[in-house]
DOVOMAR-89130 format. One record per residue (C-alpha): x, z negated, y negated; residue in one letter; residue number from 0. Coordinates in steps of 0.5 Angstrom, whole numbers, always signed. Each point is the difference from the previous one (the first is absolute). Layout:
% residues N
PT/X/Z/Y/code/pos
PT/X/Z/Y/a/NUM
...
//
This chain:
% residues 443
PT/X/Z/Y/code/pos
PT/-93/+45/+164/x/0
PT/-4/+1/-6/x/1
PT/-6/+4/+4/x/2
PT/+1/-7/+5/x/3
PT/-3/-3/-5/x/4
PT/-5/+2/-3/x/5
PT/-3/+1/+7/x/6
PT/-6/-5/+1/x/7
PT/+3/-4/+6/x/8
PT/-7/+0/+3/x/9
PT/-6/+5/-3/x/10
PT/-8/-3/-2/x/11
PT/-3/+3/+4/x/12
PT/+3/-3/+6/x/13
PT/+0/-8/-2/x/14
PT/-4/-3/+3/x/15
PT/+2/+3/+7/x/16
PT/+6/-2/-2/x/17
PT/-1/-7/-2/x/18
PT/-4/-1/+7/x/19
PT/+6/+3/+4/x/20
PT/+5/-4/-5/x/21
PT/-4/-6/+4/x/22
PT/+1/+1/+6/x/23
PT/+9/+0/-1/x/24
PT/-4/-8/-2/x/25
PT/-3/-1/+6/x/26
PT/+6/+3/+4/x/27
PT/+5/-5/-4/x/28
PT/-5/-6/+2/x/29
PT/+1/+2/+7/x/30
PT/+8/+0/-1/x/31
PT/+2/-6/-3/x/32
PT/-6/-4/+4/x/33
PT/+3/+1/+6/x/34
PT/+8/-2/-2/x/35
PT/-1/-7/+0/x/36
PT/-4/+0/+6/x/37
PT/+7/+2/+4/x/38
PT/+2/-7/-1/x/39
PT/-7/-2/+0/x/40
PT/-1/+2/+8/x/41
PT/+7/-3/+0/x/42
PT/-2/-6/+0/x/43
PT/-7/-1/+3/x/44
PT/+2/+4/+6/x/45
PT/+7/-3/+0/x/46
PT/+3/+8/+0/x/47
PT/+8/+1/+0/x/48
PT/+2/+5/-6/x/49
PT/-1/+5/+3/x/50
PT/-7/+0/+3/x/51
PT/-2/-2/-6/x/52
PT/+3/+6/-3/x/53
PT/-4/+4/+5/x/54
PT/-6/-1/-6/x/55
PT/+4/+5/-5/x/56
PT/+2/+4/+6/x/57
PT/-8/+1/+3/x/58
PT/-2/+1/-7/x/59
PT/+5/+5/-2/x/60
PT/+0/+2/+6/x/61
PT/-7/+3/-2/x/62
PT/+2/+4/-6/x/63
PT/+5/+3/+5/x/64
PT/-5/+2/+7/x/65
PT/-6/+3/-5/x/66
PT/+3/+4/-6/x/67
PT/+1/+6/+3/x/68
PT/-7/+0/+4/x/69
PT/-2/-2/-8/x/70
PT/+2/+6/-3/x/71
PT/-2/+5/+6/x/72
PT/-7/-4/-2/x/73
PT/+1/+1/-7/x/74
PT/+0/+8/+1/x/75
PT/-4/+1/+4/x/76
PT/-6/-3/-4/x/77
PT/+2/-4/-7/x/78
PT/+3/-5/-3/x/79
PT/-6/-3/-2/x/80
PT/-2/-1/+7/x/81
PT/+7/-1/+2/x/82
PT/-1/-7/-5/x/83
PT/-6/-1/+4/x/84
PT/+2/+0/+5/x/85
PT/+6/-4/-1/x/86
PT/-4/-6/-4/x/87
PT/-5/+0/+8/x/88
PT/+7/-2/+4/x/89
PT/+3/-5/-6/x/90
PT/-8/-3/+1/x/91
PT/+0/+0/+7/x/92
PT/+8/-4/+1/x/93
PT/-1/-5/-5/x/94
PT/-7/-2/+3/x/95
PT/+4/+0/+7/x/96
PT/+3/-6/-2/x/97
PT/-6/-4/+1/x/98
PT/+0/+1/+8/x/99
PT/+7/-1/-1/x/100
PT/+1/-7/-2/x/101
PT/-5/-1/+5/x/102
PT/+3/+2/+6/x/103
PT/+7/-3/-5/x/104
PT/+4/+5/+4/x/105
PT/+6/+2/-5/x/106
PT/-1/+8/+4/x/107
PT/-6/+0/-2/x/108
PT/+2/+0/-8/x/109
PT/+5/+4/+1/x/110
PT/-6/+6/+2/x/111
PT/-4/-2/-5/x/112
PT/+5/+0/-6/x/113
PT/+2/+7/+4/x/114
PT/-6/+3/-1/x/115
PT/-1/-3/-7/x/116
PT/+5/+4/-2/x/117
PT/-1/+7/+3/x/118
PT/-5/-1/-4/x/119
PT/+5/-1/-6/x/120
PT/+4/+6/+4/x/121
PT/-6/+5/-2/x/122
PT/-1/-3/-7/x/123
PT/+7/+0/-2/x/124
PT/+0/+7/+2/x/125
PT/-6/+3/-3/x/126
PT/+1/-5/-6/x/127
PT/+7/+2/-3/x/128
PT/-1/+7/+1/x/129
PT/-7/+1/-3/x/130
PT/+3/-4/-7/x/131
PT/+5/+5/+0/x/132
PT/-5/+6/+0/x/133
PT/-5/-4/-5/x/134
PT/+4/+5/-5/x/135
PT/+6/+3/-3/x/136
PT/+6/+0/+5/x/137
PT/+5/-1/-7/x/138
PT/-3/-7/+0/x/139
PT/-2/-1/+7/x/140
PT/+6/-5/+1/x/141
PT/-2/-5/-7/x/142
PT/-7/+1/+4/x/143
PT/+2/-4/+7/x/144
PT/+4/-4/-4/x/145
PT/-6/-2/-4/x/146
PT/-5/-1/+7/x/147
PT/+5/-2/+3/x/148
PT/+1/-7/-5/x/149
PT/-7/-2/+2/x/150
PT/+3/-1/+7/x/151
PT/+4/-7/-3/x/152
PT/-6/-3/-2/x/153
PT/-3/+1/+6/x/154
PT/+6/-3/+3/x/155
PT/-1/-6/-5/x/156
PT/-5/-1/+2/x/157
PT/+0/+0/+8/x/158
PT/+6/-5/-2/x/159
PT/-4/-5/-4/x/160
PT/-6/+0/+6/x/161
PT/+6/-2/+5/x/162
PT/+3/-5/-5/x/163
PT/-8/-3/-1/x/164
PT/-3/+1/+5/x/165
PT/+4/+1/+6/x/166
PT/+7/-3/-1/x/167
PT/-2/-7/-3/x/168
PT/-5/-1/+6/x/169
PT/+4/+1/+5/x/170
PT/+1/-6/+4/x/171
PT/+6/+2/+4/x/172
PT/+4/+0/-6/x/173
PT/-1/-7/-1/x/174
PT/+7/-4/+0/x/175
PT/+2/-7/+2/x/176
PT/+4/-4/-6/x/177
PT/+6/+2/+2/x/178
PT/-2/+8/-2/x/179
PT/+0/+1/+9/x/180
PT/-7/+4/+2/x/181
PT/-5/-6/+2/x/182
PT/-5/+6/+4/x/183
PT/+8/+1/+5/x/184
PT/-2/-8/+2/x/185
PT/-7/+1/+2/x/186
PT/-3/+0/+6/x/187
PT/-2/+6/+5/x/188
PT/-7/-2/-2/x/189
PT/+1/-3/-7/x/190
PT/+4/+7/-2/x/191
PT/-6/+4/+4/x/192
PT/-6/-3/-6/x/193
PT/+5/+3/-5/x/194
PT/+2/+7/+3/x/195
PT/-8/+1/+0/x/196
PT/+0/-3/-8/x/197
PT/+5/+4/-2/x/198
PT/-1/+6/+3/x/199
PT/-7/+0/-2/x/200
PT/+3/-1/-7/x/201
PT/+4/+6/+0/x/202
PT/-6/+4/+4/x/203
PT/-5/-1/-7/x/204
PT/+3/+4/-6/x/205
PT/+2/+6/+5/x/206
PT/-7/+0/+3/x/207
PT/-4/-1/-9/x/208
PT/+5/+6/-1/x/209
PT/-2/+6/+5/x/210
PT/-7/-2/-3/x/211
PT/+3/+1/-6/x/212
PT/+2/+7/+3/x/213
PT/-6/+2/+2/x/214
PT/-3/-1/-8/x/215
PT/+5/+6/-1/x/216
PT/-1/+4/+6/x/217
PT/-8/+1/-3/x/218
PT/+3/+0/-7/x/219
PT/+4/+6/+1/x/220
PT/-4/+3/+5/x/221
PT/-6/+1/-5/x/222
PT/+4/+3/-5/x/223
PT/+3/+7/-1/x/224
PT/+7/+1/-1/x/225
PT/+4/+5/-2/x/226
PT/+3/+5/+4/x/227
PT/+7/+3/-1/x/228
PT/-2/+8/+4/x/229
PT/+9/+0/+0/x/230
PT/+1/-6/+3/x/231
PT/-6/-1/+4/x/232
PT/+0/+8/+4/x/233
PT/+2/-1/+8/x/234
PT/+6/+2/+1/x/235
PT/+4/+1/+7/x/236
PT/+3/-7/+1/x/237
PT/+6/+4/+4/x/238
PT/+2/+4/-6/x/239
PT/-1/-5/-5/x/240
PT/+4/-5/+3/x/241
PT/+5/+5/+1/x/242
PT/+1/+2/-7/x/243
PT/+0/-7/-3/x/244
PT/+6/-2/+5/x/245
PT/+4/+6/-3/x/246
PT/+0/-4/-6/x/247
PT/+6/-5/-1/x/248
PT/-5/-3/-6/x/249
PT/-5/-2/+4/x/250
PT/+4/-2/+7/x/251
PT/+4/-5/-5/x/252
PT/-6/-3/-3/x/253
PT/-2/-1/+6/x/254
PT/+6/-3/+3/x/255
PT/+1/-4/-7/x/256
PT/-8/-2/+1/x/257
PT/+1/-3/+7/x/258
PT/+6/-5/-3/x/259
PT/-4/-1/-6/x/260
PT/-6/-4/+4/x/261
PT/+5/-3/+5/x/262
PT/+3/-4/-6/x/263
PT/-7/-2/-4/x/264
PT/-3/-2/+7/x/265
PT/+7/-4/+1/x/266
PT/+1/-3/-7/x/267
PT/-8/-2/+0/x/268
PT/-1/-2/+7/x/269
PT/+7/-4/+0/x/270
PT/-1/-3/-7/x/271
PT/-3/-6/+3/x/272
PT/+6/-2/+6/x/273
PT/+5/+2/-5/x/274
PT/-4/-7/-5/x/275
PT/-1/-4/+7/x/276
PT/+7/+0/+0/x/277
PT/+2/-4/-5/x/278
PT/-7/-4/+1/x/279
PT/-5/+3/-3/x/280
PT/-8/+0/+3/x/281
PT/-4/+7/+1/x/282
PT/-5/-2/-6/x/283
PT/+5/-2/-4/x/284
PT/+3/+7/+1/x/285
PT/-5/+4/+0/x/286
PT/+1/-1/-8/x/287
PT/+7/+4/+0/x/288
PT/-4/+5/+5/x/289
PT/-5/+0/-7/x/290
PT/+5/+1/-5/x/291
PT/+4/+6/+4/x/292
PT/-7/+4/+1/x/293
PT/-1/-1/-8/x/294
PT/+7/+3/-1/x/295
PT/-2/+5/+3/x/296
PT/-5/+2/-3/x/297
PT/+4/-1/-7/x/298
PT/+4/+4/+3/x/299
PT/-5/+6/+2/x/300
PT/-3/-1/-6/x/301
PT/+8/+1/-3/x/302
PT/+2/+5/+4/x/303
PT/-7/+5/+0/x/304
PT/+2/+0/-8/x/305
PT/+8/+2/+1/x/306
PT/-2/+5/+3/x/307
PT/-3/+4/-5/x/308
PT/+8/+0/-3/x/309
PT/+4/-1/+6/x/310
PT/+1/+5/+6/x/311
PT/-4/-3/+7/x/312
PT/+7/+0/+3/x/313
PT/+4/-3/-5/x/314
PT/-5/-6/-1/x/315
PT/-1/-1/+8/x/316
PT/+8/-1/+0/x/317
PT/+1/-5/-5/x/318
PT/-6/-4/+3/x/319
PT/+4/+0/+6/x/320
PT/+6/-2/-2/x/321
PT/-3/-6/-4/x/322
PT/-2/-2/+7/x/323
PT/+5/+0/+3/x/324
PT/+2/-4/-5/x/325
PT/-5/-6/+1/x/326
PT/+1/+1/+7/x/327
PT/+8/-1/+0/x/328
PT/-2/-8/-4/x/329
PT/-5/-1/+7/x/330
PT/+4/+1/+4/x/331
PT/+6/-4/-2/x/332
PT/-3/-5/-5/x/333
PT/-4/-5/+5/x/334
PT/-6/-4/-4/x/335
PT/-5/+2/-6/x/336
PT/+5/+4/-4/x/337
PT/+0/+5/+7/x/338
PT/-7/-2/+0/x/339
PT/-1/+3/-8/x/340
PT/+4/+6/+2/x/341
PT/-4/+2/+7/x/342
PT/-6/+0/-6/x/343
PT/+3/+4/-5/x/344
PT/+1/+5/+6/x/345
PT/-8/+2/+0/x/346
PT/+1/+2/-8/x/347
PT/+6/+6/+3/x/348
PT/-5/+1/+6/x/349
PT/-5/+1/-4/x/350
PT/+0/+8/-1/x/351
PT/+3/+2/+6/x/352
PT/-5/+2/+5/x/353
PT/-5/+3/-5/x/354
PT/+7/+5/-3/x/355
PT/+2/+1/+7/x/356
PT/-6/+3/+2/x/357
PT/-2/+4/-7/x/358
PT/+7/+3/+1/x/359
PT/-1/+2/+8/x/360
PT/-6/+2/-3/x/361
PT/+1/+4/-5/x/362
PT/-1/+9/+1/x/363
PT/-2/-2/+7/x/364
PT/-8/+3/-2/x/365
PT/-4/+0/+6/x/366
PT/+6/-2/+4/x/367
PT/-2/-7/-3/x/368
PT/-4/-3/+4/x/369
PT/+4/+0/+6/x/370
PT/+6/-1/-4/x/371
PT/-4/-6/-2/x/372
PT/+0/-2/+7/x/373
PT/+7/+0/+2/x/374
PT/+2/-5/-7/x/375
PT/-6/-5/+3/x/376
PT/+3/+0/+7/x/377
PT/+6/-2/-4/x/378
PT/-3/-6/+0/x/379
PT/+2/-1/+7/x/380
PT/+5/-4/-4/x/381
PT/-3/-6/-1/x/382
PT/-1/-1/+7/x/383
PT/+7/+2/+2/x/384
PT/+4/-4/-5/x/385
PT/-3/-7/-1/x/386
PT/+1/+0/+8/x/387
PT/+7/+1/+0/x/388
PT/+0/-6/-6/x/389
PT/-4/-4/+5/x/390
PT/+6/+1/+4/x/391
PT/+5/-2/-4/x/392
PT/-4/-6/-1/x/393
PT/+1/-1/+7/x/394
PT/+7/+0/+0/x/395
PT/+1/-7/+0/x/396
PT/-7/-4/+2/x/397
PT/-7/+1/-2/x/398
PT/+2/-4/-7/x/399
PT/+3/+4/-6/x/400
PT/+6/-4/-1/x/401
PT/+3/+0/+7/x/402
PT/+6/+5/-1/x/403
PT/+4/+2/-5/x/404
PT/+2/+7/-2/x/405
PT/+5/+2/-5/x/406
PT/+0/-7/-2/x/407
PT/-8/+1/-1/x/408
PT/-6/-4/+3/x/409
PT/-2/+5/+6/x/410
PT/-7/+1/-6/x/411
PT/+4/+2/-5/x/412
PT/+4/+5/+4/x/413
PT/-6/+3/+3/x/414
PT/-1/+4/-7/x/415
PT/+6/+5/+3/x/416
PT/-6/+4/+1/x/417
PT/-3/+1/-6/x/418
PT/+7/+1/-3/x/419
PT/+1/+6/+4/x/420
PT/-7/+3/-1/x/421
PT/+1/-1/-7/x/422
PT/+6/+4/+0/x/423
PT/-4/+5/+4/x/424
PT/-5/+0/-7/x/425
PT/+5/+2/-4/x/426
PT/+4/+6/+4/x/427
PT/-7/+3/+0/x/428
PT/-1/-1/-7/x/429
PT/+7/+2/-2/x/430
PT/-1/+7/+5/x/431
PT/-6/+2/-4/x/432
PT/+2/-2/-7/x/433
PT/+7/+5/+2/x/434
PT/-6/+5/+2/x/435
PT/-4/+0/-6/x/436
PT/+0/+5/-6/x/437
PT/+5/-2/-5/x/438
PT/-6/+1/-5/x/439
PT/-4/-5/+2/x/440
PT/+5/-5/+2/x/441
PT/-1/-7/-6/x/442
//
């Protein structure tokens, strides 16, 4: 433990690599919580049921799912730098397909624009983390994601301030009568007609501004050297490395754990807003509470980057877990804000389980991490899965969140099972690998 400390968590001679690496968890983040509230948004421009409008998130993580392992097999055959590269022209390229899209306004069409956007973020994610992981000591390895990895939030703060300021509020469609109904439900064809083609134009600008501020980084990372971790980055057979990595129960939990983590961040982020519309509340208005989520994650990141240096990774990833349980038991069966202050304070306790998860996975895997790292970012599948299956309970009684009740709970408020359950999932694993651990560095 003492020797943990000591250890540098990142060296001098890599810190401007670092840095600019650490950017690209911004960019990603932006990505992401720019996207959640547009579930609802397409929702109600292109009049959508849950569930189609849930095929936002399905497309999108979707990507993470179709391009990971291609990344990693990528990865070892050339370099993490141009695995970035290569990641940072597909993310460029998706987001600037949302031009053609909102001109031909044909919901498909978004849906393979955000598809290819993140096969890009599919090979980011993949090349990024595990290159942090290898800018230095592997005792500290864990400290060093958590620490990149807190730069994610602020990405994400920031793609959810832009959807709040320049998208949401300029909406059209989410306009509403006196009486609190939709006014874009009472418009004629033609009349609905000018607003889709506003709205969707709306939406379309911030994606399109955003590949090129891709492209910036693409030409900023291309002409400047990288270091290079000669472990991780010798090709390996991809048969044989997968085989040992899936000898490891270590690592087949993590990746397990990590699947029902990402489902339950992209449910409590994504369903936020139906969950505030259930009791009356607009989509820019919740945006704010979409805004104080992500800056409790970010204190806790920030929180839980500093427990680590004196709590085991497991028992700490354990404890987090139970506290959103917790939070995610008041959601569900106390309707109104305080299930809505609840439901944010869930992003507090979520906020060190993707990178924990995935240094734990990672750790003693050597050159098996790149395709080890695959595997975790594939586990981003499920964020696509889970958020479907809660559209489909908001189905249940109706297109509203109110029309049935369950338990004795709005059918919004119920829906929240499943991050409940996936929290759970969270807590096995840490508990698992809390037992696993040497006695001598448990806290």
């Amino acid at each position: 433990m003492h020797q943990r400390q000591k250890t540098p968590i990142v060296s001098k001679k890599v810190i401007v690599p670092f840095v600019l690496i650490t950017s690209l968890f911004a960019l990603w983040g932006f990505a992401n919580d720019i996207t959640n509230p547009m579930v609802s948004a397409f929702k109600k421009v292109l009049e959508l049921d849950n569930f189609q409008a849930s095929l936002v998130q399905f497309a999108f993580y979707g990507g993470y799912f179709t391009m990971a392992l291609p990344a990693a097999i990528f990865v070892n055959r050339f370099s993490y730098k141009k695995g970035i590269i290569l990641g940072l022209a597909l993310y460029a390229t998706g987001a600037m397909l949302f031009y053609p899209a909102a001109a031909y306004e044909e919901f498909n069409f978004f849906l393979a624009a955000l598809y290819i956007l993140t096969f890009g973020l599919a090979f980011l994610e993949t090349t990024a983390n595990p290159y942090i992981l290898s800018m230095g000591s592997e005792d500290t390895a864990t400290q060093r994601l958590n620490l990149a990895q807190a730069f994610n939030p602020v990405g994400a703060l920031l793609g959810l301030l832009v959807a709040q300021k320049f998208i949401l509020s300029s909406l059209r469609s989410d306009d509403t009568l006196p009486d609190g109904s939709s006014a874009y439900t009472t418009l004629s064809d033609s009349a609905k007609a000018v607003v889709r083609t506003s709205d969707l134009a709306v939406i379309r600008d911030p994606y399109v501004l955003l590949g090129l501020v891709v492209l910036i980084f693409l030409v900023v990372i291309a002409i400047l050297k990288m270091p290079q971790n000669k472990e991780q980055e010798n090709k390996v057979a991809v048969g044989k490395s997968i085989k040992r990595l899936f000898k490891s129960n270590k690592f087949v939990g993590g990746v397990v754990a990590q699947a029902f983590y990402v489902g339950a961040q992209i449910m409590c982020w994504t369903y936020l807003y139906q969950y505030a519309e259930s009791f009356g509340m607009d989509n820019a208005t919740a945006v704010n509470f979409g805004i104080a989520a992500l800056i409790l994650f970010l204190v806790g990141r920030a929180t839980g980057t500093l427990l680590l240096k004196y709590i085991d990774s497991g028992k700490l990833l354990r404890l987090f877990a139970i506290g959103a349980c917790l939070c995610t038991l008041v959601t569900i069966f106390v309707p109104g804000m305080v299930g809505l202050f609840a439901l944010v304070m869930v992003s507090f306790f979520m906020s060190i389980m993707f990178p924990t998860i995935y240094g734990i996975a990672l750790e003693g895997q050597g050159e098996d991490a790149k395709f080890g790292a695959a595997f975790l970012v594939m586990a981003i599948v499920g964020g696509a899965l889970m958020p479907t299956l809660q559209g489909v309970i908001l189905d249940m009684g109706g297109v509203g969140y109110t029309d049935l009740e369950i338990l004795g709970v709005p059918e919004v408020n119920f829906s929240f099972i499943l991050p409940l359950i996936c929290f759970l999932v969270v807590a096995g694993y840490g508990h698992y690998v809390f037992k696993l651990s040497p006695k001598t560095m448990r806290s």
